[in-house]
C-alpha positions in Angstrom: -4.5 -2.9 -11.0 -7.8 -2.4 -8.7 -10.4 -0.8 -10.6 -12.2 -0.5 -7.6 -11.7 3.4 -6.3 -13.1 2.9 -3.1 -11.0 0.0 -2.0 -7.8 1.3 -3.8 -8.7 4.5 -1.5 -8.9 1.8 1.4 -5.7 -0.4 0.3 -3.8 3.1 0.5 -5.0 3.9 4.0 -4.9 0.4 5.2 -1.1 0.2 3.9 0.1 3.6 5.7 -1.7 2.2 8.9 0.2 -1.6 8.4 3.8 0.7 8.0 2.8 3.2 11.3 2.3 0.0 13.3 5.4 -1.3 11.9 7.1 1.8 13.2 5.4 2.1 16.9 6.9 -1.8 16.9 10.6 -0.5 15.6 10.7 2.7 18.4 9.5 0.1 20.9 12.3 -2.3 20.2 15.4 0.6 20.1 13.8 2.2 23.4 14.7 -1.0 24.4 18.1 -1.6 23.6 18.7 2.4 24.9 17.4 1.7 27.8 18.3 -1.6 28.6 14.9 -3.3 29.6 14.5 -6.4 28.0 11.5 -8.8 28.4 13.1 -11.8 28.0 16.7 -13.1 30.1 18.2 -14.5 27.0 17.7 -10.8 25.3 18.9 -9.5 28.9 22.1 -11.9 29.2 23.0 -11.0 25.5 23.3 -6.9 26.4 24.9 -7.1 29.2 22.8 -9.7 32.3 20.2 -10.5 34.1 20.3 -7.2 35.6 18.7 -5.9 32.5 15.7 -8.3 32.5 13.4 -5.5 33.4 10.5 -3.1 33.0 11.1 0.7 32.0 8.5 3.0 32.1 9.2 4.5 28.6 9.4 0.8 26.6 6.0 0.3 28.6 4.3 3.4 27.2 5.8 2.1 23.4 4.8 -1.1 23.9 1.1 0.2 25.1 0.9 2.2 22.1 1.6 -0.6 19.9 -0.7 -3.3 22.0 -3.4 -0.3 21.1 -2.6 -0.2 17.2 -3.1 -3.9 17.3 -6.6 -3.8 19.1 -7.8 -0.8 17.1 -6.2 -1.0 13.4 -7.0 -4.6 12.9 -10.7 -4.1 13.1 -10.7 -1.1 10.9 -8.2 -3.6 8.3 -11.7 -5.8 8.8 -14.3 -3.2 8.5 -12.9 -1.0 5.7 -12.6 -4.2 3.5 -15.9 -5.1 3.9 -17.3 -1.0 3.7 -15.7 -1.3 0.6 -17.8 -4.0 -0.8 -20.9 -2.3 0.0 -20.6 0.6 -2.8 -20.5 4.0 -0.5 -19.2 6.9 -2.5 -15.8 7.1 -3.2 -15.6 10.9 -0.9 -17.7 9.4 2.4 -15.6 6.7 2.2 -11.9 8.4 1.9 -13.7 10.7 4.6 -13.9 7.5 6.8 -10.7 5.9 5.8 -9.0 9.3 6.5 -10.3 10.3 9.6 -9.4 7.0 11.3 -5.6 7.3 10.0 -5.1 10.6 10.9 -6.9 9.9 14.9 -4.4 7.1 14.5 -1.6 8.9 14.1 -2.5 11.3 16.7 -3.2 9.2 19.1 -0.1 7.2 19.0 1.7 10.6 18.8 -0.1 11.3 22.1 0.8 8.2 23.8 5.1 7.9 22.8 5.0 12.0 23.4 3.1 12.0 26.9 1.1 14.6 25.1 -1.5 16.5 28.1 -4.7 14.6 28.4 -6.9 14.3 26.9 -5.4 14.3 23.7 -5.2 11.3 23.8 -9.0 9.5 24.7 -9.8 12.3 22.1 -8.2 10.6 19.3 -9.2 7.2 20.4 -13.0 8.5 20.5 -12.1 10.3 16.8 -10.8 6.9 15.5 -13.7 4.9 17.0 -16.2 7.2 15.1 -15.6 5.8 11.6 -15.3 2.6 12.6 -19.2 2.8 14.5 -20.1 4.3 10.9 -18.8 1.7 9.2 -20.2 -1.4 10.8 -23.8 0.5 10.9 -23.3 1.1 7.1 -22.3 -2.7 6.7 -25.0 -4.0 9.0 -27.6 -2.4 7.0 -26.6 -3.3 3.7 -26.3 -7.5 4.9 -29.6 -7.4 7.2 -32.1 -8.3 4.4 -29.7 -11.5 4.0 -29.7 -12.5 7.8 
């Protein structure tokens, strides 16, 4: 059991983030095989040929989506950790830790829906504002140690 509260608040964040990623990376591969656009030939030549080694607009906008998870929700994984160590209280940091899952969510919402701009860049900058807080916060509590 973790006695910590702020990093079991983390851990539960961190673990719905790991299983949305895990589901942008699902979608992804069935809009694949609905649409027949496979990245690779072998994939292609095992659905059907060659003539389905291709690009599709909609597996690119999945794919996108979860390229973005993977360049935004690993550094939070990192941050959030480490925030964690530092001993904020336990409702600034579920603030933190909830704001960035719920942007998440929207944001990859936004992208796999086509949902009207800027809903999108909005959740990204939403995301992105927890993450700036966090490093500051972490920053400041090493410095004395640099």
């Amino acid at each position: 059991m973790i006695r910590n509260e702020v990093f079991s608040c983390f851990v539960f964040y961190a673990v719905l983030l790991v299983i949305k990623m895990y589901t942008i990376a699902i979608i992804t591969g069935q809009v694949r095989l609905r649409k027949k656009a496979f990245a690779n030939p072998e994939d292609a030549l095992r659905h059907g040929g060659l003539q389905f080694h291709r690009e599709d607009p909609y597996v690119e906008r999945c794919r996108r989506a979860h390229l973005n998870d993977l360049e935004n929700i690993l550094p939070f994984l990192f941050l959030g950790a480490v925030y964690s160590l530092t001993g904020p209280s336990l409702t600034v940091a579920r603030l933190h830790f909830l704001v960035f899952f719920l942007a998440r969510v929207l944001h990859s919402l936004a992208y796999l829906l086509a949902l009207q701009a800027p809903t999108r860049s909005l959740a990204y900058t939403a995301a992105q504002v927890p993450c700036v807080s966090m490093a500051v916060q972490i920053l400041m509590s090493v410095a004395s140690f640099a």
